[in-house]
N, C-alpha and C positions, 0 to 999 in steps of 0.2 A: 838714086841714092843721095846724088847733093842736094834734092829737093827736099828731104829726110832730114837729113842735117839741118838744113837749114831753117828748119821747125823750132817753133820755140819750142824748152824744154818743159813749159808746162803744158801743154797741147798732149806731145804724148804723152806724159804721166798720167793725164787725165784720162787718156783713153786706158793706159793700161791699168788702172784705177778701176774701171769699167769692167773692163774682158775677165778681171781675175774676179771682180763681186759676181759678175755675172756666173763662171762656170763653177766658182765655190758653191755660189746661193743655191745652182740647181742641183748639185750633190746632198748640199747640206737639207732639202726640201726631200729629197728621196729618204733621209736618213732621219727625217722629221725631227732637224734640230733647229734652233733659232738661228736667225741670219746675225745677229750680233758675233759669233762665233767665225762666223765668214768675214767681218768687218777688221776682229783682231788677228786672225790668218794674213790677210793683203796686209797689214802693217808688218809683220814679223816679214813677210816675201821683199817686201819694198824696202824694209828697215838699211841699218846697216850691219844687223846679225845675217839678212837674206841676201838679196840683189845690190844693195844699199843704192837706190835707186833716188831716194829722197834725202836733199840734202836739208833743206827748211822743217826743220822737225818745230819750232813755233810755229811758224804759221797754220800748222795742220793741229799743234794743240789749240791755238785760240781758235778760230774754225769749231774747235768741238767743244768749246767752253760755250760756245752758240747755241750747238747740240742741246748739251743740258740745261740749258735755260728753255729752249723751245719742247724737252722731254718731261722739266718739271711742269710745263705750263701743262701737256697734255692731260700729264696725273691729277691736277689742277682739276680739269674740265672732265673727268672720270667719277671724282668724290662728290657725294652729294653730303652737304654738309649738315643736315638732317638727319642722314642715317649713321654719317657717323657720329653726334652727339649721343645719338641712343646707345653707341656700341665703347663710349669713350672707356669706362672700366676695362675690357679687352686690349682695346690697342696703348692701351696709356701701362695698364700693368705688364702688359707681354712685349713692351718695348726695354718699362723698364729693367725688368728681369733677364730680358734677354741680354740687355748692357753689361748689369749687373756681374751676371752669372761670368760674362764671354771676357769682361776685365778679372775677375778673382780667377777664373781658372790659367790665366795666363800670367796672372802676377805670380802663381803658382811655378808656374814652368820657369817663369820669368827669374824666380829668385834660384832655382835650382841651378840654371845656367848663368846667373850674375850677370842679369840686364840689369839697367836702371829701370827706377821707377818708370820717368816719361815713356820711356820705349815698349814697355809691357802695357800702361795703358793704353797707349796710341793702337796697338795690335788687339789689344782686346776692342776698341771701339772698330776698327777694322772689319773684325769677322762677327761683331753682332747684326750692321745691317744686310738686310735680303736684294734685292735685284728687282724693281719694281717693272725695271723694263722686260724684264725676261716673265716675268711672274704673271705680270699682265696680259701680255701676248702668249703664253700658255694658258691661262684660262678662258681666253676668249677662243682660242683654238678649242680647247675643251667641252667649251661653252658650260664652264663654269661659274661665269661673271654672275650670273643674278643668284647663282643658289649661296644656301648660307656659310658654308664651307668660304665659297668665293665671294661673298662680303665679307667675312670673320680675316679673312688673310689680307683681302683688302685696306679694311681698316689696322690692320697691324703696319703695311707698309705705309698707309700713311704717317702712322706718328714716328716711324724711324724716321720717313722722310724729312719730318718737323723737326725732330732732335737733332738732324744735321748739323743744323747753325749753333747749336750750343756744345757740344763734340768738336768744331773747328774751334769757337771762344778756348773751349777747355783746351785742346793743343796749343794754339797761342800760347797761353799763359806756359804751361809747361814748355815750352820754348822758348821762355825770357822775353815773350814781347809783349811788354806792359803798354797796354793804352792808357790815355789823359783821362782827367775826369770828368771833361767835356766830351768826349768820346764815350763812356761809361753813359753819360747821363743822355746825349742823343742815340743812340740804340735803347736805351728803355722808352725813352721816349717811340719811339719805328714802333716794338714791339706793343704797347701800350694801344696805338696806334692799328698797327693789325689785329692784337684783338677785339678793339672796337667795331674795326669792318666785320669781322665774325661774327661777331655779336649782332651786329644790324644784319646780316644775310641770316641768322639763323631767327632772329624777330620776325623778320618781312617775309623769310620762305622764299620767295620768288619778289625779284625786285625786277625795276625797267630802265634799263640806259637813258640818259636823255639823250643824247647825240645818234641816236639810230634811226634810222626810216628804214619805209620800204626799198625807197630807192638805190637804200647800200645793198638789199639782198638782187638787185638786179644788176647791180653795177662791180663784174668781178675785179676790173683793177683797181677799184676802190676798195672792194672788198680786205685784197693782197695788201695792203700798205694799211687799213684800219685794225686788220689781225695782227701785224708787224706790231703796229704801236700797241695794243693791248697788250699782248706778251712781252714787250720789251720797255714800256711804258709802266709795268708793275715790277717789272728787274730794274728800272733806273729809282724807280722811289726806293726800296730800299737802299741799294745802295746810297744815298744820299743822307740815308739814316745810319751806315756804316755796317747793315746787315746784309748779307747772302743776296745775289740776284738771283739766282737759281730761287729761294725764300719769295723776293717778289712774282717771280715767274709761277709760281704757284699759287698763291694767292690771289694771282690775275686768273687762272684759270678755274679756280672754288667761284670766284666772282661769274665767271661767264656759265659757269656751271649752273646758275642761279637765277641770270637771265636767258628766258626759253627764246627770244628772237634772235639769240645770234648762235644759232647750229651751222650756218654758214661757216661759223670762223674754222671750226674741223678740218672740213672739207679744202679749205683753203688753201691750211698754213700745215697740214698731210703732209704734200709731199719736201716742204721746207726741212719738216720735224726728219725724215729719214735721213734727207742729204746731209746735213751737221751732226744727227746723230752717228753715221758714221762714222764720219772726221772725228769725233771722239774719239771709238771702239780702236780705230785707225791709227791715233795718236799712241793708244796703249799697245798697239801690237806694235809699233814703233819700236819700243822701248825694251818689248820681251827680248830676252839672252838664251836661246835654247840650245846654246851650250853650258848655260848657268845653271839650266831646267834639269839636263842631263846629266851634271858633275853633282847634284845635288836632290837628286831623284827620291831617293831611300825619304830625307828628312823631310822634302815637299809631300812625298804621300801618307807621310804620317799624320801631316800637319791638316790633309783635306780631309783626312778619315777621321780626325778628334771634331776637326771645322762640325763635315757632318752628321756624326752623331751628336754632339752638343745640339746645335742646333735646331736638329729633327727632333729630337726628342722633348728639345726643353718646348718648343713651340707645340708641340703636340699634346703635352699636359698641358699646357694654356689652354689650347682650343677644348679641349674635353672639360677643362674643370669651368670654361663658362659658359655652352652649348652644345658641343658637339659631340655624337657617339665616340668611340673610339675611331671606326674605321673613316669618319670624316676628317676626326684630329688628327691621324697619321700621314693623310694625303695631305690635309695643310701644312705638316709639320716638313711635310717630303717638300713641298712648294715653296716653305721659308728656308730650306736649309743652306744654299747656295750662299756665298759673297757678292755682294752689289756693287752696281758701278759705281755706287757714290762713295762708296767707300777705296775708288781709287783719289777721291778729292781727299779724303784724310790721308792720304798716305803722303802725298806729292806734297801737302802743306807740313807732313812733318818732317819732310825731307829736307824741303828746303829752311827749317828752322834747326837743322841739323839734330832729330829728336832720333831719328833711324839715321844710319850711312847706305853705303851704295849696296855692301849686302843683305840689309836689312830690306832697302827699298826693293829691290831686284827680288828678292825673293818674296814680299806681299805682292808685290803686281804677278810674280808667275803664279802664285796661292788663288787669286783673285780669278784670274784668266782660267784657271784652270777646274776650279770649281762652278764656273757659267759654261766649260764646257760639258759637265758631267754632267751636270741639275737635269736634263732631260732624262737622259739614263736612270737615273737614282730617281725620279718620282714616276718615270712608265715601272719599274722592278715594284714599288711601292703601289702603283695600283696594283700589278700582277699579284701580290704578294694578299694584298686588302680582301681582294675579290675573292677569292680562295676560304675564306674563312666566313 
């Protein structure tokens, strides 16, 4: 027992970090739900609503601000920038609508209960983006990914994904933090910038690194540190332009996406992407109050069930009015419905610009958390439901 003690206390955290993903994940596999769900459990168990086991709640959100820089790169290297040019009417209208729609009908609710402006739109941009991570990893479960259902929805999450960065500008501003106009004019400049790279990958099709050989696809510890820098090598140029690393992090991966010699980097920088993506999911379970979840039950499940039928449905006339049958539209629409993790990055930034308070906040992250729990539920009922007819 004093040899226990005498442990640092991160050693055991880590291990019980371990034992809990470990016996969550195989439940959660029996009940065929995504392991992201098991990621935000162990933070609620650890928090200081659960065990409160973890005192450093920083260090396990930067840790997961790693996550989604190494999650966006993956989404990154998923899009082929080709097929989405063909499909840009789709994702470019069924994002904006979806924005659209998910701001007016909250500014809606929003004046009936005398919110401010800021706070109604910040919530409307909240519950318009999907869950790319979850979405992903159910279609390829599915084995959804090549058919057209599963491009049509693809290309949708990607251009949420794009809107990110202009959804944070727009909180900014609605939170009184005016940039300079040299700040102004180098982010046009970034963006000007990237889409020049877009422009050349979708000219070229298929471009070639200069700095690759063969000898990096035999050389894995080369490999590990060349994959590091590409991912994190397109997150630091943005930022230096004053836009989103998570934005560069993506943009590094359309690029790798483009050159066919580095399939290595996948395989690589795998199982990096799981470890920090957790410490994300981790950080947010961190933070859930499920005695907050419980005293406020009634208005949280009203709020998932407007969440998903908006959602499901508005995406679902998208899909049908630009290819899809009905019964394809409704599985995609069932597949967008959910809240995404990125949209736990708009909430935290309008937190901290004081756009929501602590109720506010406290109660999108359990909205959030708890619509990534159901999303499997609600799109297997959605096949049941499809098939039948």
């Amino acid at each position: 027992m004093l040899f226990i003690a005498s442990l640092d206390p991160i050693i055991i955290l880590i291990a019980i970090f371990a034992i809990l993903i470990i016996g969550i994940s195989i439940i959660l596999r029996k009940l065929n739900q995504t392991y992201i769900i098991g990621y935000i459990l162990v933070g609620v168990i650890l928090g200081e609503h659960g065990m409160n086991l973890v005192q450093d709640k920083e260090s396990i959100h930067l840790l997961g601000e790693l996550g989604i820089i190494l999650l966006l790169f993956f989404i990154g290297m998923e899009i082929n920038l080709i097929d989405f040019i063909k499909q840009w009417k789709l994702a470019v209208i069924g994002t904006i609508s979806q924005i659209g729609l998910s701001v007016a009908m909250v500014l809606l609710i929003g004046y009936y209960y005398d919110w401010s402006f800021a706070r109604s739109v910040v919530l409307g941009f909240v519950i318009a983006l999907s869950s790319s991570a979850v979405v992903i990893k159910l279609l390829q479960d599915k084995k959804l990914i090549d058919t057209k259902v599963g491009k049509n929805v693809l290309s949708i999450l990607l251009a949420q994904d794009v809107a990110l960065v202009p959804l944070l500008l727009i909180i900014s501003q609605l939170g009184g933090k005016t940039e300079s106009i040299e700040h102004i004019l180098l982010m046009i400049l970034g963006a000007i910038l990237i889409v020049g790279i877009l422009v050349y990958i979708y000219i070229k099709k298929t471009i070639t690194l200069p700095f690759f050989s063969k000898k990096i696809e035999r050389d894995h510890e080369l490999q590990v540190f060349m994959a590091i820098f590409l991912c994190f090598g397109g997150a630091l140029f943005t930022l230096l332009f004053g836009l989103s690393a998570a934005l560069g992090a993506f943009i590094g991966g359309i690029i790798m996406n483009s050159a066919k010699e580095t399939d290595w980097i996948h395989d690589t920088l795998h199982s990096f992407r799981i470890l920090f993506v957790s410490f994300f999911f981790i950080s947010v379970g961190l933070q859930l109050d499920l005695s907050f979840i419980y005293k406020n039950l009634w208005s949280i499940s009203i709020a998932i069930l407007v969440v998903y039928l908006t959602n499901h449905f508005l995406n679902s006339f998208i899909l049908r009015f630009f290819s899809c049958n009905w019964k394809e539209a409704l599985l995609g629409g069932a597949l967008l419905a959910q809240i995404g993790e990125l949209s736990f990055l708009l909430s935290s930034t309008a937190f901290s610009l004081n756009i929501i308070e602590d109720f506010g906040y406290n109660f999108t992250i359990s909205l959030i958390s708890l619509t990534l729990v159901i999303s499997p539920f609600w799109i297997g009922i959605t096949e049941k439901l499809t098939e039948k007819k």
